[in-house]
C-alpha positions in Angstrom: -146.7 124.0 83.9 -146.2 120.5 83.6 -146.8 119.8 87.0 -150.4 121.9 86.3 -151.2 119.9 83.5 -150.8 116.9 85.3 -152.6 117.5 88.5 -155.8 119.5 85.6 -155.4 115.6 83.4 -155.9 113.5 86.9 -158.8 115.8 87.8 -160.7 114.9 83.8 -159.9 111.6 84.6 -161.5 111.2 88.2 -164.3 113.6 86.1 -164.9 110.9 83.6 -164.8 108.4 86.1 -167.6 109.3 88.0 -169.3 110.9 85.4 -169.2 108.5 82.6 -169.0 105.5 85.1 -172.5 106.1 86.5 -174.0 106.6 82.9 -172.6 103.5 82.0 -173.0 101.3 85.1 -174.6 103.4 87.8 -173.6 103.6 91.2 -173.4 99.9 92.1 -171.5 99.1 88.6 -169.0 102.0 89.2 -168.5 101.0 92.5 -167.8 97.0 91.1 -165.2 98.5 88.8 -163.1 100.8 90.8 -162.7 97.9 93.7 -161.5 95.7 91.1 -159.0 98.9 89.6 -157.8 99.4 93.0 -157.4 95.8 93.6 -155.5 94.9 90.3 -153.3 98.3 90.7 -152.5 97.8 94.2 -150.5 94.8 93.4 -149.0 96.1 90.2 -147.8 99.2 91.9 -145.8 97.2 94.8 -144.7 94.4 93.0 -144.1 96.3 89.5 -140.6 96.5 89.9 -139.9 92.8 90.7 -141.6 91.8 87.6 -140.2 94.8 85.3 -136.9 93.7 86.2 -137.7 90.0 86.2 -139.3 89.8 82.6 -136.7 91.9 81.4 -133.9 89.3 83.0 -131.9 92.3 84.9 -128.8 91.6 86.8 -128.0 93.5 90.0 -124.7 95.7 89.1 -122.7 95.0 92.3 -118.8 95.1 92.6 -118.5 91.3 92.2 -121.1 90.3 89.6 -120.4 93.5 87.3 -117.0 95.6 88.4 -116.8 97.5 85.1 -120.7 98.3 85.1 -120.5 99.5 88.7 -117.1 101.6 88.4 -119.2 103.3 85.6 -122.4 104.0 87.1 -122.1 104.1 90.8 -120.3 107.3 91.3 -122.1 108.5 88.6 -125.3 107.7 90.3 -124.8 108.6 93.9 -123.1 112.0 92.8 -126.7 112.9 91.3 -128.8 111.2 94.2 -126.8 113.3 96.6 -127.5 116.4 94.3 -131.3 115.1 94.1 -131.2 114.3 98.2 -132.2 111.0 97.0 -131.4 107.4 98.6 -129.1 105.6 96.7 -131.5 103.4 94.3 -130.7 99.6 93.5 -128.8 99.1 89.9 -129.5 96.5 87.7 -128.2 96.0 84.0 -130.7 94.5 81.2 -129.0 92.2 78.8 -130.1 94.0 75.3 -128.8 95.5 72.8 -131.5 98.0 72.2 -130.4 101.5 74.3 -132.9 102.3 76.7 -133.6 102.8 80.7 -136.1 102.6 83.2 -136.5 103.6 86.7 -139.3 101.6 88.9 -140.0 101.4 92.4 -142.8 102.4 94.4 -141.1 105.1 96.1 -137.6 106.6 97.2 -136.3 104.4 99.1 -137.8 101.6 97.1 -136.5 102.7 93.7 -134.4 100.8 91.1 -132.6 102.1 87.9 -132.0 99.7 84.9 -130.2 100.3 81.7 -129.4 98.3 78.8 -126.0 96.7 77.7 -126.8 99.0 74.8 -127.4 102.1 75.9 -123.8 101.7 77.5 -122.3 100.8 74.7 -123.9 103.6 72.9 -123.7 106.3 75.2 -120.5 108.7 76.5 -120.6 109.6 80.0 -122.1 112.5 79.8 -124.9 111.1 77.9 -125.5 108.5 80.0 -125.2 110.6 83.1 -128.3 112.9 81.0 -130.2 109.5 80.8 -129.5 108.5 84.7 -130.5 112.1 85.6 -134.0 111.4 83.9 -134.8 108.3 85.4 -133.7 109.7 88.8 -136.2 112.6 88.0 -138.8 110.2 87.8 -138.1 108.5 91.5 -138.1 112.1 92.2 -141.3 112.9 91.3 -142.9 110.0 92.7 -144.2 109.4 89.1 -144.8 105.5 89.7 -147.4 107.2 92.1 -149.2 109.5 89.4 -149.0 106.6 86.8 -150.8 103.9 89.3 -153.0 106.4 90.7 -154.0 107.0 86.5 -154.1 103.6 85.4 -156.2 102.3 88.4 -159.3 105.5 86.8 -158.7 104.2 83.3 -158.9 101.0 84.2 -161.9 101.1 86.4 -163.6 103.0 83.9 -162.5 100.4 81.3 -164.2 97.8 83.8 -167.1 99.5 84.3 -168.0 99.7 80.7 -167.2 95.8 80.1 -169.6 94.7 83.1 -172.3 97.8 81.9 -172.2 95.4 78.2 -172.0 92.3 79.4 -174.1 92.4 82.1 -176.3 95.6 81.4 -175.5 97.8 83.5 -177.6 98.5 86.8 -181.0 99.5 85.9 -182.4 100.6 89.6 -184.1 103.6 89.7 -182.1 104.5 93.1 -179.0 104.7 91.5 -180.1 107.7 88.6 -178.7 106.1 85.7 -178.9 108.8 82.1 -180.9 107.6 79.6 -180.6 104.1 77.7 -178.6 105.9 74.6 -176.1 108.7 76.9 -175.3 104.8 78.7 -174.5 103.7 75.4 -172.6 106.4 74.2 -170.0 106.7 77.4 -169.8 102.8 77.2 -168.2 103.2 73.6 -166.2 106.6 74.2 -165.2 106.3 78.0 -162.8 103.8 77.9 -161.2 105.6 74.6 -161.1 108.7 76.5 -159.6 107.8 79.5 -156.7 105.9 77.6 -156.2 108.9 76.0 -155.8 111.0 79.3 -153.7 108.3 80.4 -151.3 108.7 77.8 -151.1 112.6 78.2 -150.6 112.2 81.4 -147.3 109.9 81.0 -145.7 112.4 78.3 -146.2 115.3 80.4 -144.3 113.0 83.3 -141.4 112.8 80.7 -141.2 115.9 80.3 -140.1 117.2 83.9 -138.1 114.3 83.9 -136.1 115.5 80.9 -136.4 118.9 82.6 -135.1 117.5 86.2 -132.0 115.7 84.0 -131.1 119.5 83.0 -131.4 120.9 86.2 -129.2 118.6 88.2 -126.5 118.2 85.6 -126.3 122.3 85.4 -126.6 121.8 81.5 -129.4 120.7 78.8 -126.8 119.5 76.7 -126.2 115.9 77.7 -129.8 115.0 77.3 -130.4 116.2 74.6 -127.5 114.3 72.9 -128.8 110.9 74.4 -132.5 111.7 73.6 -130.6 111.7 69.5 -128.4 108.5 69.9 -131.4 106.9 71.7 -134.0 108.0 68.7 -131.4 106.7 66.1 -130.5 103.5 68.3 -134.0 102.1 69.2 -134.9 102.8 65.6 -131.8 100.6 64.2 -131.9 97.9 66.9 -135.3 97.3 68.6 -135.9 95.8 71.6 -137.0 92.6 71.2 -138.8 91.7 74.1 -140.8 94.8 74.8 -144.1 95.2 76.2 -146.6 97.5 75.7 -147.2 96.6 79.5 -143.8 97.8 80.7 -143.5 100.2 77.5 -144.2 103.6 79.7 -141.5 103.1 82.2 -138.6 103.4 79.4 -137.0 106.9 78.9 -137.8 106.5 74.7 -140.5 104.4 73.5 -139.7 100.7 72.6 -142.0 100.9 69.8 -142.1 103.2 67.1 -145.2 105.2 65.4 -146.3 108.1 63.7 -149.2 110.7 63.0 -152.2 109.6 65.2 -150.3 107.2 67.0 -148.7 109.4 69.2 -152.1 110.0 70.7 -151.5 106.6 72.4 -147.9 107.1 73.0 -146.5 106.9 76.2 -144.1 109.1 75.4 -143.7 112.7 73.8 -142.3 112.9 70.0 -138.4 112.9 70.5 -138.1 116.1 68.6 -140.5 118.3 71.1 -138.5 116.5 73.7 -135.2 118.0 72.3 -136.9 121.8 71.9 -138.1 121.9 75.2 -134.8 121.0 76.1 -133.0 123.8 74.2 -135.3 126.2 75.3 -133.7 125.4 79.0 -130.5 127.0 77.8 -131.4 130.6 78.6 -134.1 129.7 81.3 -131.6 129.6 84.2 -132.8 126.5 85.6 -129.5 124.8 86.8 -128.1 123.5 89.8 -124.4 124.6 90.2 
């Protein structure tokens, strides 16, 4: 269903794009906008992982430069790749104490998994073989893909509507342009919408990934102890060079909010997280 709900969000999106970006721009402003999307997004989407990893000062985990670290993870890590059929991705270690984990890389055989000195302080192996399973879900699923492919829509939308008031908009007749006020109105809610879409379309990527975690490890149960420590942990000790930028690519959210806020939350509430989880139990959905 997820996988549904993804594909149904990405179609709205395009939807608003070419509806709400030629109300707001018309054809030539839409046009203008999604080249210089494409163009900002084709560079973040090969080169995200150099400067993920960069800003957040990883070190490769390699036998010489981090034996313990690399006793710990590698077998851990190429037991579920070979599970996943998955190359073996690059490991890197972040030094913070905040728990938390990302996976970047524009593809398979390009992928890279980074955790925090925290998170393995923090977690038991079981737990943190839950939280390696996730990320791997994510290479997986080729979500790096979805997510550029949905920020290069919001943000041509968001590009469109700051040429359309700063510049007006194209008013020739050959390109059909609604009515002075509809212009208006998309030019206000567009760029709110689509970051909305954006953001639903990220949690429902956590979600398989949680759900691809279960699968592989035969059992819901080490996730859904991590997802708790990692809830408790980020709370207690935050991360303190976090980026909204980067925030999307963690397995929790750096930053913590509430009520409406989780309408722009890259990730799901960590409760909902955990249900869907347990519902798993009886569903069957292992891998032996």
């Amino acid at each position: 269903m997820n996988k549904v709900k993804t594909v149904l969000l990405l179609g709205l999106l395009s939807g608003l794009l070419l509806v709400g970006g030629e109300a707001i721009g018309g054809t030539r402003g839409l046009q203008i906008g999604l080249m210089m999307a494409i163009g900002m997004n084709f560079f973040s989407y090969f080169f995200s992982d150099k400067i993920a990893l960069r800003s957040y000062s990883a070190r490769a985990v390699t036998p010489e430069e981090a034996p313990d670290v690399y006793r710990r993870l590698e077998p851990m890590v190429r037991r579920l790749t070979q599970k996943m059929e998955l190359p073996m991705p690059k490991l890197w270690i972040i030094p913070e104490a905040s728990p938390n984990a990302f996976a970047t890389g524009r593809n398979p055989q390009h992928a890279s998994v980074a955790v925090t000195e925290g998170i393995l302080r923090l977690m038991t192996d079981r737990e943190l073989e839950g939280v390696i399973a996730h990320e791997l879900g994510h290479v997986l699923h080729r979500d790096i893909l979805i997510s550029s492919i949905a920020a290069t829509i919001a943000a041509a939308i968001t590009y469109t509507a700051h040429m359309a008031y700063f510049f007006g908009g194209s008013r020739d007749d050959e390109d059909h342009r609604g009515g002075a006020w509809a212009g208006l109105f998309m030019m206000i809610l567009a760029p709110f919408a689509a970051m909305l879409i954006q953001m639903a379309i990220s949690r429902s990527r956590e979600y398989d990934a949680d759900a691809a975690a279960a699968k592989y490890i035969g059992s819901p149960d080490g996730m859904i102890s991590a997802l708790r420590k990692l809830e408790m942990g980020v709370a207690r000790v935050p991360m303190n060079d976090a980026s909204p930028a980067t925030a999307h690519m963690f397995i929790i959210n750096p930053f913590r909010g509430g009520g409406i806020a989780r309408l722009f939350s890259t990730h799901p509430a960590t409760e909902e997280r955990i249900a869907r989880l347990e519902a798993l139990r009886h569903s069957g959905v292992v891998v032996s």
